[in-house]
MARKOL-714649 format. One record per atom (N, C-alpha, C): residue number from 1; chain; atom name; x, y, z. Coordinates in nm, 3 decimals, always signed. Atoms other than C-alpha are relative to their C-alpha. Layout:
<rs>
[NUM, 'A', 'CA', [X, Y, Z]];
...
</rs>
This chain:
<rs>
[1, 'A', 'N', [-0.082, +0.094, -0.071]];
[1, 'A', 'CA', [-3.318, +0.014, -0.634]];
[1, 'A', 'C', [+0.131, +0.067, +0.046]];
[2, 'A', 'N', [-0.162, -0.110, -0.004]];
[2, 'A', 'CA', [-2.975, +0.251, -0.668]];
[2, 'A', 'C', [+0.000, +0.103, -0.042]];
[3, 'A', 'N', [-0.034, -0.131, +0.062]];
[3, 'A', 'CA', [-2.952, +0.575, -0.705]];
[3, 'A', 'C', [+0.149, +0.022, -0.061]];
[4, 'A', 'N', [-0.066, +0.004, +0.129]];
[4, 'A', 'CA', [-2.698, +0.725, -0.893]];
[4, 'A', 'C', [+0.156, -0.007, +0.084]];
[5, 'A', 'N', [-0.142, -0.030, -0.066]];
[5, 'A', 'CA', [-2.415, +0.806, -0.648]];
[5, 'A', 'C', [+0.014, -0.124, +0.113]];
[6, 'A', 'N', [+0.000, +0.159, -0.076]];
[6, 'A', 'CA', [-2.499, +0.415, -0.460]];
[6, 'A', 'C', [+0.113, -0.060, -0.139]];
[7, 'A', 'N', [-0.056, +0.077, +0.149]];
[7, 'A', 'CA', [-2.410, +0.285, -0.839]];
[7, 'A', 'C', [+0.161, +0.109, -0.021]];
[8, 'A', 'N', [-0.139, -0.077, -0.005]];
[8, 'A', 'CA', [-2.088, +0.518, -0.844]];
[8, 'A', 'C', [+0.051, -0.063, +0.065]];
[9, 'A', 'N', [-0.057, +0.037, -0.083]];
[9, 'A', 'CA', [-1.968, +0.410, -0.577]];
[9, 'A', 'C', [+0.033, -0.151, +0.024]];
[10, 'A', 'N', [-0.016, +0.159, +0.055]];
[10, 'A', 'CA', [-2.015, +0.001, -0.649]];
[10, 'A', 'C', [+0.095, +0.014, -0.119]];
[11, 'A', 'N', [-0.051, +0.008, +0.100]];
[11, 'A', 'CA', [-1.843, +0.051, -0.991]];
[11, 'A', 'C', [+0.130, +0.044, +0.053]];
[12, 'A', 'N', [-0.161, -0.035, -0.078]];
[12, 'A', 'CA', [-1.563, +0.234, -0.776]];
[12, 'A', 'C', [+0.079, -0.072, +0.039]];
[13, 'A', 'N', [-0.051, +0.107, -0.067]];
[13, 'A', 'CA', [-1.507, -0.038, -0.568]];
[13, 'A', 'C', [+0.027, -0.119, -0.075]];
[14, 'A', 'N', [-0.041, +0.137, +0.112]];
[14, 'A', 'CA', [-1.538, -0.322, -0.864]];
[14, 'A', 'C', [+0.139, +0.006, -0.054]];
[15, 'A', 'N', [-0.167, -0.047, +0.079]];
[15, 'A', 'CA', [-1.255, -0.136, -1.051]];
[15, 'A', 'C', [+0.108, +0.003, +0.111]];
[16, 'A', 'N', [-0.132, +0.005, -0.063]];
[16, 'A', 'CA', [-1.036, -0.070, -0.793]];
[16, 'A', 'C', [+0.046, -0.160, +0.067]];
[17, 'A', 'N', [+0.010, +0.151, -0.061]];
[17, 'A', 'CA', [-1.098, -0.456, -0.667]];
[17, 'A', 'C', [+0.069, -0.073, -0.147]];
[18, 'A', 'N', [-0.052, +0.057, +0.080]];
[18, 'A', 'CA', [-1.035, -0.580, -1.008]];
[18, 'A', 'C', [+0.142, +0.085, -0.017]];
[19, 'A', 'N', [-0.127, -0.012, +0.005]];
[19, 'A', 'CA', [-0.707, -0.347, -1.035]];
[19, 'A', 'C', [+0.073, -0.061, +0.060]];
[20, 'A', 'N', [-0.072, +0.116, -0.166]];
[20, 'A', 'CA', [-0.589, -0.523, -0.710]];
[20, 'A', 'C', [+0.055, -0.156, -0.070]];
[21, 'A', 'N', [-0.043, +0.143, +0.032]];
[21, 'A', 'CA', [-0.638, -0.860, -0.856]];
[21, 'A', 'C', [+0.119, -0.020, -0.100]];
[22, 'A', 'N', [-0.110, -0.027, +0.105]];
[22, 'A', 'CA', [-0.463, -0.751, -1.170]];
[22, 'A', 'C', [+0.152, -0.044, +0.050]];
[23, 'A', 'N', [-0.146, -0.022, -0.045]];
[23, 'A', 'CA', [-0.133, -0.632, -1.007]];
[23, 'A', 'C', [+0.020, -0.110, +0.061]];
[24, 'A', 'N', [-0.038, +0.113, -0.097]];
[24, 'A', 'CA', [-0.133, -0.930, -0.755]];
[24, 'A', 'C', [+0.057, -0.103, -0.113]];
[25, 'A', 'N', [-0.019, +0.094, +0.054]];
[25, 'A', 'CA', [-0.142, -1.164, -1.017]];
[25, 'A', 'C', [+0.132, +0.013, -0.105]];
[26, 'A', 'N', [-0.096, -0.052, +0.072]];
[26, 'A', 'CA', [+0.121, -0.972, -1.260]];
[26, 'A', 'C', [+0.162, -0.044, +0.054]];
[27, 'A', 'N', [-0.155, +0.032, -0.032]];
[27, 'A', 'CA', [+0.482, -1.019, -1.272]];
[27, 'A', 'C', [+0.046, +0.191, +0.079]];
[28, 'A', 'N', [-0.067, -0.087, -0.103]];
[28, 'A', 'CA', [+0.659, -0.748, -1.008]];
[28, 'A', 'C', [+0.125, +0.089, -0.062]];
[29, 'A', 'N', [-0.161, -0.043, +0.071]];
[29, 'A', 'CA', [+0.956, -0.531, -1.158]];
[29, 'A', 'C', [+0.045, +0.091, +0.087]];
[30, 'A', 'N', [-0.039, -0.114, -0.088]];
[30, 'A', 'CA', [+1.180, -0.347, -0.924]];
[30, 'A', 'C', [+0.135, +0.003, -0.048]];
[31, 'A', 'N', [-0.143, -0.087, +0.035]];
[31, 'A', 'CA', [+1.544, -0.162, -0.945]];
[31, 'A', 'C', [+0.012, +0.022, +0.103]];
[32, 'A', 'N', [-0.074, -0.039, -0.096]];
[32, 'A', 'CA', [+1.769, -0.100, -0.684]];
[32, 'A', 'C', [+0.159, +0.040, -0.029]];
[33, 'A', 'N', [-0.117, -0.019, +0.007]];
[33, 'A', 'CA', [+2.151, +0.020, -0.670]];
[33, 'A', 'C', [+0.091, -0.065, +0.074]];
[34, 'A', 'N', [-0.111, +0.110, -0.083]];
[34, 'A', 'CA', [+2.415, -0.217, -0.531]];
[34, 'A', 'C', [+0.132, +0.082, -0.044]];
[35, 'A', 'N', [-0.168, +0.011, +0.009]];
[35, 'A', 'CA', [+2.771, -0.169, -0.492]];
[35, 'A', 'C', [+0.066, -0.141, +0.045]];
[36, 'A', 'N', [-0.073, +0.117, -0.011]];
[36, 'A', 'CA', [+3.014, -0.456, -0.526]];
[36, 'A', 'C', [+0.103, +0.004, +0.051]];
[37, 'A', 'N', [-0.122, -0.023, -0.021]];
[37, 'A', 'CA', [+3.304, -0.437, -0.332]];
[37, 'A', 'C', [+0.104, -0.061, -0.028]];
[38, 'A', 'N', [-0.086, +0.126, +0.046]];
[38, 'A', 'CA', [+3.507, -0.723, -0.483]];
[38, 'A', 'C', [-0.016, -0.054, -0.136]];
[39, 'A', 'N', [+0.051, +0.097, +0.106]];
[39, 'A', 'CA', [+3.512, -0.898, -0.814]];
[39, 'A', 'C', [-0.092, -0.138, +0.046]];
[40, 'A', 'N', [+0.057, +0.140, -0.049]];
[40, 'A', 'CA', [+3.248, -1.191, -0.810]];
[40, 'A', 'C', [-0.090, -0.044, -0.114]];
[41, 'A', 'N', [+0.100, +0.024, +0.106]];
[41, 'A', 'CA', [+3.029, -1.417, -1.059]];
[41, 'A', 'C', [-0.157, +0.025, +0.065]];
[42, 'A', 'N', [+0.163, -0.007, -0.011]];
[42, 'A', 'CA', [+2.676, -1.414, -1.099]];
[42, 'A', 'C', [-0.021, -0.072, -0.137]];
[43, 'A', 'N', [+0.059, +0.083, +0.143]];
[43, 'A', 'CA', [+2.505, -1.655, -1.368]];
[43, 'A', 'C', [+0.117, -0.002, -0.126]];
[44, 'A', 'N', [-0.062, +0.010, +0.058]];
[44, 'A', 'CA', [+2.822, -1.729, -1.480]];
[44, 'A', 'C', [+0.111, +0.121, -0.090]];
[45, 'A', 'N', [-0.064, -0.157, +0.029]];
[45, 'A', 'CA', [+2.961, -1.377, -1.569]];
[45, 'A', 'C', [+0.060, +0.090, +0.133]];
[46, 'A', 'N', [-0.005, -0.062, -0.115]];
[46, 'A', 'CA', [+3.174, -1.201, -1.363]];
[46, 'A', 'C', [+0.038, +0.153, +0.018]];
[47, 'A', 'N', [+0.047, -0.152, -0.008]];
[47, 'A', 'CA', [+3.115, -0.867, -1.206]];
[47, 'A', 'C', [+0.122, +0.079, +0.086]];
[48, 'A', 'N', [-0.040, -0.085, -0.084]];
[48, 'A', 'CA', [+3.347, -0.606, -1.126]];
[48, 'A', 'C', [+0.010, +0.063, +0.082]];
[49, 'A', 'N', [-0.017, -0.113, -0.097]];
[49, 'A', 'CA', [+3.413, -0.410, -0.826]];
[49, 'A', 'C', [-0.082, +0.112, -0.074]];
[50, 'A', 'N', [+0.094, -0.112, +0.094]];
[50, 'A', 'CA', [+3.152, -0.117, -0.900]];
[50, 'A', 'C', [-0.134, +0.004, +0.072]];
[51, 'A', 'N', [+0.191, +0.009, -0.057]];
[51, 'A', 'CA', [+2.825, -0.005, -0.865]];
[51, 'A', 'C', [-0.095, -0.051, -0.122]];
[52, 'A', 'N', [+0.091, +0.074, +0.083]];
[52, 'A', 'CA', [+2.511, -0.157, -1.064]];
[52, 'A', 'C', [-0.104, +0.054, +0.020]];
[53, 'A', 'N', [+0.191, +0.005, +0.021]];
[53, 'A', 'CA', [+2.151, -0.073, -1.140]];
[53, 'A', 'C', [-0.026, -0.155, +0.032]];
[54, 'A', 'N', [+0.056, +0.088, -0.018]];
[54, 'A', 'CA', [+2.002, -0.384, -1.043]];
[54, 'A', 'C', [-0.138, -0.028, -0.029]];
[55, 'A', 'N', [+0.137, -0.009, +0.014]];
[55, 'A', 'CA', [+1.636, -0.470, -1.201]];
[55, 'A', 'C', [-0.010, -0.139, -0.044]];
[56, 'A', 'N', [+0.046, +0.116, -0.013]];
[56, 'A', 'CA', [+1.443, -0.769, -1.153]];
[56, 'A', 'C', [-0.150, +0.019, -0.089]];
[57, 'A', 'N', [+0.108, +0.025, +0.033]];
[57, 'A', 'CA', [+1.143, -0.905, -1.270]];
[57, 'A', 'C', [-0.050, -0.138, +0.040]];
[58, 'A', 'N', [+0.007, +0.157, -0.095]];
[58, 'A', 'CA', [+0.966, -1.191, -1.083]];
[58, 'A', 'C', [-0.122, -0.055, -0.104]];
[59, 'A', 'N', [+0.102, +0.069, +0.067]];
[59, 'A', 'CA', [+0.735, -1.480, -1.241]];
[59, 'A', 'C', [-0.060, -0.109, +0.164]];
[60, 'A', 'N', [+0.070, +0.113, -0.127]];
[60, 'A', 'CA', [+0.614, -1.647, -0.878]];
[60, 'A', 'C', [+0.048, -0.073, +0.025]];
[61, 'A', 'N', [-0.079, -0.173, -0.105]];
[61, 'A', 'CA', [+0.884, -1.606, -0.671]];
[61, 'A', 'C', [+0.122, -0.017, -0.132]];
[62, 'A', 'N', [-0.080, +0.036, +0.077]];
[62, 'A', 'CA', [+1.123, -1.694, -0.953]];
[62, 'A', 'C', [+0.033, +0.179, -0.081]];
[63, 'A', 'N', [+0.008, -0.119, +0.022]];
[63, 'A', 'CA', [+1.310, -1.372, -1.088]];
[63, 'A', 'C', [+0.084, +0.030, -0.100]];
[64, 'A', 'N', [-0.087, -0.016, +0.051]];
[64, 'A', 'CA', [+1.483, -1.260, -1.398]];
[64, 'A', 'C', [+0.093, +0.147, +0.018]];
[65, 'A', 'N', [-0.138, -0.099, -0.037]];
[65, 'A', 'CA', [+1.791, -1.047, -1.258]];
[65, 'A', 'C', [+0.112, +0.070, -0.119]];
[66, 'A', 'N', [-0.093, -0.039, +0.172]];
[66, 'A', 'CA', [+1.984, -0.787, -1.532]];
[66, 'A', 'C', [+0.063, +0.127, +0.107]];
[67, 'A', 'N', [-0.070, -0.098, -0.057]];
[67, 'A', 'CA', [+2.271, -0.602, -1.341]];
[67, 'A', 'C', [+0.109, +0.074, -0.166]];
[68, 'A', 'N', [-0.022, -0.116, +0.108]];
[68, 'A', 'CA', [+2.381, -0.268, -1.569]];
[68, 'A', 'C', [+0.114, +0.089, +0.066]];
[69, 'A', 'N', [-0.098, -0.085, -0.006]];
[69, 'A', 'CA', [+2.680, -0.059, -1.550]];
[69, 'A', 'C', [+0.006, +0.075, -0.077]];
[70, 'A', 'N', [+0.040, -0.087, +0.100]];
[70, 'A', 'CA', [+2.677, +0.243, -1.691]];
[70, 'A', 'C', [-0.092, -0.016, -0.083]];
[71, 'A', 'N', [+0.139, +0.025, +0.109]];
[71, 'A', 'CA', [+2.354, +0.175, -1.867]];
[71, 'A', 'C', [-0.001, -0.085, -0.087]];
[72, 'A', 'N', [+0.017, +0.164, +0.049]];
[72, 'A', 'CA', [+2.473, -0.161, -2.008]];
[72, 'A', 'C', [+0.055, -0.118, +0.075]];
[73, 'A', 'N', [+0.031, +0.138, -0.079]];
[73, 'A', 'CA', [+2.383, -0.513, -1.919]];
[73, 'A', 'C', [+0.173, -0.066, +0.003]];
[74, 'A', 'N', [-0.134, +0.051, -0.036]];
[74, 'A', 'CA', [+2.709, -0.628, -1.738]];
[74, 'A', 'C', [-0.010, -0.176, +0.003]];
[75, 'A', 'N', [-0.008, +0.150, -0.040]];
[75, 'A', 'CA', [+2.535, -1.001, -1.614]];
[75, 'A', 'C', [-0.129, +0.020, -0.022]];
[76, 'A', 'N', [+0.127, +0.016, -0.039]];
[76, 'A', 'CA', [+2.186, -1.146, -1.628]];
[76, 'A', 'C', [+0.024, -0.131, +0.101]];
[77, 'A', 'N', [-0.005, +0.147, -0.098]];
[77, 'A', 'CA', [+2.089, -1.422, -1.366]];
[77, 'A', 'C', [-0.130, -0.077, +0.058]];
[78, 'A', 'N', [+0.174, +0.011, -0.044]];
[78, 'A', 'CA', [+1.747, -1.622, -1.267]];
[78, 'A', 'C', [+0.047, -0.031, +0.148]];
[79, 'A', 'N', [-0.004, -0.050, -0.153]];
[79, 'A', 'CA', [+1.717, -1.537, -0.902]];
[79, 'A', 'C', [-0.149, -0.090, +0.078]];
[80, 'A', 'N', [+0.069, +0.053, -0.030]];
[80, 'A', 'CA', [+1.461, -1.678, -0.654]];
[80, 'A', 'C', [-0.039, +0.168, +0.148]];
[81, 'A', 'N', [+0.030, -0.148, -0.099]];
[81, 'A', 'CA', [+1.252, -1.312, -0.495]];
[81, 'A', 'C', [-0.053, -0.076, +0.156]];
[82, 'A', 'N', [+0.058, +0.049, -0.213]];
[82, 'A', 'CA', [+1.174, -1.428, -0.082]];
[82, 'A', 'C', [-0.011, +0.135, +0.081]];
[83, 'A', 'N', [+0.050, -0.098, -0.057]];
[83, 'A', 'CA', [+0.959, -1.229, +0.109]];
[83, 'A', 'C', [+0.108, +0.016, +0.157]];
[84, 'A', 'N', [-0.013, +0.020, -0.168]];
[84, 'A', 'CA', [+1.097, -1.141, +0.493]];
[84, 'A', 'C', [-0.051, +0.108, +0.135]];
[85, 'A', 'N', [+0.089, -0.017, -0.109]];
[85, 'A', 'CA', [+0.976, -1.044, +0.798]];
[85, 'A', 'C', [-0.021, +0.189, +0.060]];
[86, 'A', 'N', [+0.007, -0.147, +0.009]];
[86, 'A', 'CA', [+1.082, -0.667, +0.816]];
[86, 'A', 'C', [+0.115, +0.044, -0.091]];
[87, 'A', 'N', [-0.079, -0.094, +0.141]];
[87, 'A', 'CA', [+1.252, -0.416, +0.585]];
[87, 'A', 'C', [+0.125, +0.025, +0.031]];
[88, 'A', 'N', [-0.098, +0.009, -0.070]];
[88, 'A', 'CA', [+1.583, -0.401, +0.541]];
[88, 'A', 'C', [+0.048, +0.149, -0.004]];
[89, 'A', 'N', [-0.059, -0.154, +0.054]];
[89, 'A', 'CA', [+1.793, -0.075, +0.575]];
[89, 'A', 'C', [+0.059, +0.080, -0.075]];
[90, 'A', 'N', [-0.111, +0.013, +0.107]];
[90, 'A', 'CA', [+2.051, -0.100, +0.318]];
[90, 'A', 'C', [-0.029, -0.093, -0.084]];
[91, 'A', 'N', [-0.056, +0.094, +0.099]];
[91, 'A', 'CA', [+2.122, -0.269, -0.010]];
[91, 'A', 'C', [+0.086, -0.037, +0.025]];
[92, 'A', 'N', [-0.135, +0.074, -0.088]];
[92, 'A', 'CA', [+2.338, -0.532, +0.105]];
[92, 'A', 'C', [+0.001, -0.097, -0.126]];
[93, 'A', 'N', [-0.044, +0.124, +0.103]];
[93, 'A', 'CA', [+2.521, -0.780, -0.143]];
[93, 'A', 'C', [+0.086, -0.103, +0.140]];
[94, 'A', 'N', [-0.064, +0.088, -0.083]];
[94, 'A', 'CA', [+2.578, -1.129, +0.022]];
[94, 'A', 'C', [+0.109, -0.113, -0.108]];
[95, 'A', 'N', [-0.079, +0.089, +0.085]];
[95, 'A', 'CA', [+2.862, -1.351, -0.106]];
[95, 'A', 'C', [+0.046, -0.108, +0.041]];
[96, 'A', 'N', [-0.053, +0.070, -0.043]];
[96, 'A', 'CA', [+2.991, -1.647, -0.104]];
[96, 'A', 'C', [+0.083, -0.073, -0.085]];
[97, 'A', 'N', [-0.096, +0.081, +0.059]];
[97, 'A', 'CA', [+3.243, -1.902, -0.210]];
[97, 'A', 'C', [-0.067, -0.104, -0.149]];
[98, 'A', 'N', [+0.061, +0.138, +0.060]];
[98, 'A', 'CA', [+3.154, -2.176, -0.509]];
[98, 'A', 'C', [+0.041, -0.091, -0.038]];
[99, 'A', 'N', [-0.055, +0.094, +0.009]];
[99, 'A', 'CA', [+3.227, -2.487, -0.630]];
[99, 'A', 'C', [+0.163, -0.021, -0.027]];
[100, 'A', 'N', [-0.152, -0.032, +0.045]];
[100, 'A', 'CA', [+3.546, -2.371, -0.785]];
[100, 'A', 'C', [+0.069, +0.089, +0.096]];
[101, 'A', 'N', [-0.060, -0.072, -0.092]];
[101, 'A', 'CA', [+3.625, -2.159, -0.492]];
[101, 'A', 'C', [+0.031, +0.179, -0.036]];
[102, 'A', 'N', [+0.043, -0.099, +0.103]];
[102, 'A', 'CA', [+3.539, -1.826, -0.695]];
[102, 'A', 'C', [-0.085, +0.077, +0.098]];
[103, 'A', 'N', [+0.133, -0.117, -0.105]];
[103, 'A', 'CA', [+3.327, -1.495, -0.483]];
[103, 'A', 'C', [-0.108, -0.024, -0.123]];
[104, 'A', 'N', [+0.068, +0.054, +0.113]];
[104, 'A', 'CA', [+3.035, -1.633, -0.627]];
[104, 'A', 'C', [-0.173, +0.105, +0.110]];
[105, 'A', 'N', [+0.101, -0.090, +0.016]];
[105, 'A', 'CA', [+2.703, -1.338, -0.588]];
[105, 'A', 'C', [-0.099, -0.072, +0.115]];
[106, 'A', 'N', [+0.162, +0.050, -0.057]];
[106, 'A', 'CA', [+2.447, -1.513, -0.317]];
[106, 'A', 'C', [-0.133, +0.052, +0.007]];
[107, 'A', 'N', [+0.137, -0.051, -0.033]];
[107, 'A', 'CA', [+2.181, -1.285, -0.218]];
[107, 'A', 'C', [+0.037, +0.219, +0.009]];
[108, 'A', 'N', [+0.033, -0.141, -0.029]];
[108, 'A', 'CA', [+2.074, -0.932, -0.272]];
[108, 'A', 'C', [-0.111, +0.076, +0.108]];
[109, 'A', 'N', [+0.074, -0.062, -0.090]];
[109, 'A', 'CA', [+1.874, -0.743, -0.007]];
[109, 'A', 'C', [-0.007, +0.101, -0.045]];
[110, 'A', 'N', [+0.047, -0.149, +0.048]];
[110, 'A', 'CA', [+1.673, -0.454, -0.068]];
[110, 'A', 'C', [-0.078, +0.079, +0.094]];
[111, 'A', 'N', [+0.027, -0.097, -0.113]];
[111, 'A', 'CA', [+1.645, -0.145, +0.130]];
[111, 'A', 'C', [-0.112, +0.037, +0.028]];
[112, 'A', 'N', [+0.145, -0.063, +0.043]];
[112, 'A', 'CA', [+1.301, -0.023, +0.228]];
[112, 'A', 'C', [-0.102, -0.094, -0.033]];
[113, 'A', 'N', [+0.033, +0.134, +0.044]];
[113, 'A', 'CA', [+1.177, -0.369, +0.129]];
[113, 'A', 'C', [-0.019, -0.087, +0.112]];
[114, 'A', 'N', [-0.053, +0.145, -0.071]];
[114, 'A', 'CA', [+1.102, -0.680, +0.294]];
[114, 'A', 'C', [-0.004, -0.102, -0.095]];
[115, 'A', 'N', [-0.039, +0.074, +0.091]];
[115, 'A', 'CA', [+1.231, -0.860, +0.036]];
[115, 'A', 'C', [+0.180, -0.018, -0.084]];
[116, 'A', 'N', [-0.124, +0.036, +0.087]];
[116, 'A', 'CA', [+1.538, -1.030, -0.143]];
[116, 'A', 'C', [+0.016, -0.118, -0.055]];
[117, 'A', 'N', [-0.017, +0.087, +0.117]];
[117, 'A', 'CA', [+1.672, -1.184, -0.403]];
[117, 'A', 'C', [+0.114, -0.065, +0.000]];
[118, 'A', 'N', [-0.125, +0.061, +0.001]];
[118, 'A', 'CA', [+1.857, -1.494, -0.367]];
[118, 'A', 'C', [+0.018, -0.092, -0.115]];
[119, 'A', 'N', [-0.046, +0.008, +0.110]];
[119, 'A', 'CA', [+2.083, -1.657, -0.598]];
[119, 'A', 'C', [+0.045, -0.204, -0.071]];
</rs>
């Protein structure tokens, strides 16, 4: 019915089909580098002027956000990851005002990506 290198080649394709599904279905983890040019909060903590490691982790699109300075956790924040339409060029930090009138963290954009993480 199959020779041996037909049956290779099905088992090739199963596995790499089931890896696929795997990852799709998995939670996403990425890192990027931001700079902040201003003091501003984020999830209630607020972040210095500076640069940051930035690493996410998404649960569908929902994302837990842990910005690091010098290699410790400065803020965490649950984020909401949104796909968009093309990639951006830069890591861009968007900000805005908040209830208290405070530079309050909105949205991260990620370079190379079509994706970001708003807040």
């Amino acid at each position: 019915m199959f020779n041996s290198k037909s049956l290779i080649v099905l088992l090739l394709i199963g596995l790499v089909a089931l890896s696929a599904v795997a990852l799709a279905g998995g939670p996403q983890i990425g890192r990027a580098k931001f700079t902040i040019n201003e003091p501003m909060v984020i999830g209630g903590t607020e972040l210095k002027a500076g640069q940051y490691e930035v690493e996410w982790q998404t649960h569908s699109p929902e994302a837990d956000v842990v910005f690091k300075a010098k290699g410790k956790v400065a803020a965490q924040a649950q984020g909401k990851l949104v796909g968009t339409e093309k990639k951006f060029d830069y890591n861009t930090v968007l900000s805005g005002k908040d209830s208290s009138g405070r530079e309050a963290l909105r949205e991260l954009q990620v370079a190379g990506k079509k994706i970001k993480i708003v807040f």
